[in-house]
N, C-alpha and C positions, 0 to 999 in steps of 0.2 A: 548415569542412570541410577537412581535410588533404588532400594535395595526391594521393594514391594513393589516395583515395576520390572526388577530384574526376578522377583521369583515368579509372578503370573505369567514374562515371557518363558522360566522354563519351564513351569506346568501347562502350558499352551503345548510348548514343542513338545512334551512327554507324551504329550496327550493326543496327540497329532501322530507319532512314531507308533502309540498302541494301535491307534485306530488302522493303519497303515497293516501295521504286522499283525491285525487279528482279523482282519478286511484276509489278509492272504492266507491265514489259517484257516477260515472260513469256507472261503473259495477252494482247497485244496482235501480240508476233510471232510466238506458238507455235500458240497457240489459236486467235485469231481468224484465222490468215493459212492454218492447216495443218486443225487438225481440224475447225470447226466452219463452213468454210467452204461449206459445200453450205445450212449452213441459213441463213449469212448471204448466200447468192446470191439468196434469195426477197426481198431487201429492195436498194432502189434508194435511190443516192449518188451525186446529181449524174450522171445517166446512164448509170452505172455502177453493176454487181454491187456491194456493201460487203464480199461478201469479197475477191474481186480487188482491190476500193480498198484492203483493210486487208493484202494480200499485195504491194502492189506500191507505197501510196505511206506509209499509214498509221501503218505499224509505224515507218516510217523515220523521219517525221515526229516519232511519239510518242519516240523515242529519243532524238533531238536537244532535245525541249524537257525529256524526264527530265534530262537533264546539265545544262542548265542551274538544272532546279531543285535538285537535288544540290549545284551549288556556291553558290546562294541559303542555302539550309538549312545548309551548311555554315559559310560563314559567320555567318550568326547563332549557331551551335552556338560557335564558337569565342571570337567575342563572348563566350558566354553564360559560359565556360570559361577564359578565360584567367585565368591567377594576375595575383597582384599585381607580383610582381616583370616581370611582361612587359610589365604595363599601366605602370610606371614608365620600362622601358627605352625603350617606345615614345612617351610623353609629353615627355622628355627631349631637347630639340631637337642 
Protein backbone atom coordinates (compact mmCIF):
# COMPACT_ATOMS: atom_id res chain seq x y z
CA UNK A 1 0.00 0.00 0.00
CA UNK A 2 1.58 3.40 -0.91
CA UNK A 3 1.92 5.77 1.37
CA UNK A 4 -1.26 8.21 0.19
CA UNK A 5 -3.45 5.39 0.27
CA UNK A 6 -2.10 4.34 3.55
CA UNK A 7 -2.79 7.98 5.12
CA UNK A 8 -6.61 8.46 3.66
CA UNK A 9 -7.14 4.88 5.06
CA UNK A 10 -6.12 6.41 8.44
CA UNK A 11 -7.97 9.67 8.15
CA UNK A 12 -11.05 7.40 7.10
CA UNK A 13 -10.62 5.28 10.55
CA UNK A 14 -9.87 8.69 12.54
CA UNK A 15 -12.65 9.79 11.25
CA UNK A 16 -14.92 7.15 11.69
CA UNK A 17 -13.72 6.63 15.62
CA UNK A 18 -14.72 10.62 16.18
CA UNK A 19 -17.83 10.20 14.61
CA UNK A 20 -18.48 7.09 16.88
CA UNK A 21 -17.21 8.82 20.10
CA UNK A 22 -19.05 12.18 19.66
CA UNK A 23 -22.18 10.25 18.27
CA UNK A 24 -21.91 8.80 22.21
CA UNK A 25 -21.10 12.10 23.61
CA UNK A 26 -23.95 13.36 22.03
CA UNK A 27 -26.24 10.93 23.05
CA UNK A 28 -25.18 11.17 26.72
CA UNK A 29 -24.89 14.90 27.25
CA UNK A 30 -27.58 16.19 24.88
CA UNK A 31 -30.05 13.61 25.06
CA UNK A 32 -30.07 11.91 27.95
CA UNK A 33 -29.19 15.13 30.27
CA UNK A 34 -31.77 17.62 28.20
CA UNK A 35 -34.47 16.02 26.22
CA UNK A 36 -35.26 12.83 27.51
CA UNK A 37 -34.93 13.67 30.88
CA UNK A 38 -38.57 13.45 32.31
CA UNK A 39 -38.67 9.83 31.17
CA UNK A 40 -35.44 9.04 32.62
CA UNK A 41 -36.64 10.59 36.03
CA UNK A 42 -39.19 7.55 36.36
CA UNK A 43 -36.00 5.29 36.78
CA UNK A 44 -33.84 5.50 40.17
CA UNK A 45 -29.76 5.62 40.35
CA UNK A 46 -28.31 5.21 43.46
CA UNK A 47 -31.08 7.41 45.15
CA UNK A 48 -31.30 9.45 42.60
CA UNK A 49 -33.48 10.60 39.29
CA UNK A 50 -30.96 9.04 36.31
CA UNK A 51 -31.75 11.89 34.54
CA UNK A 52 -30.51 14.42 37.11
CA UNK A 53 -27.54 11.55 37.53
CA UNK A 54 -26.87 11.78 33.68
CA UNK A 55 -27.31 15.98 33.84
CA UNK A 56 -25.13 16.60 36.55
CA UNK A 57 -22.57 13.82 36.91
CA UNK A 58 -22.92 11.29 33.96
CA UNK A 59 -22.36 13.05 30.90
CA UNK A 60 -19.13 14.26 32.70
CA UNK A 61 -18.01 11.29 33.58
CA UNK A 62 -18.79 9.52 30.18
CA UNK A 63 -16.60 12.43 28.50
CA UNK A 64 -13.47 11.97 30.48
CA UNK A 65 -13.44 8.10 29.93
CA UNK A 66 -14.33 8.95 25.73
CA UNK A 67 -10.79 10.66 25.80
CA UNK A 68 -9.29 8.37 27.23
CA UNK A 69 -10.57 5.84 24.80
CA UNK A 70 -9.78 8.15 21.90
CA UNK A 71 -6.23 8.22 22.56
CA UNK A 72 -6.26 4.05 23.46
CA UNK A 73 -7.70 3.75 19.76
CA UNK A 74 -5.40 6.16 18.55
CA UNK A 75 -2.62 4.77 19.38
CA UNK A 76 -3.27 1.46 18.16
CA UNK A 77 -4.43 3.36 14.89
CA UNK A 78 -1.14 4.60 14.42
CA UNK A 79 0.68 1.45 15.36
CA UNK A 80 -1.40 -0.04 12.82
CA UNK A 81 -0.30 2.91 10.19
CA UNK A 82 2.93 3.95 10.64
CA UNK A 83 5.41 3.52 7.43
CA UNK A 84 8.41 1.83 7.54
CA UNK A 85 10.73 4.54 7.39
CA UNK A 86 9.17 5.76 11.01
CA UNK A 87 9.38 2.31 12.16
CA UNK A 88 13.21 2.33 11.29
CA UNK A 89 13.82 5.93 12.74
CA UNK A 90 12.26 4.88 15.79
CA UNK A 91 14.11 1.44 16.24
CA UNK A 92 17.48 3.20 15.66
CA UNK A 93 18.85 3.83 19.07
Amino acid sequence: MDTSAKNKAYWRKNLQYLAILLSIWFITSYLCSIVFVEQLDKIRFGGYRLGFYFAQQASIWIFVELIFVYAWLMNRLEKKYRTDAETEETEQP
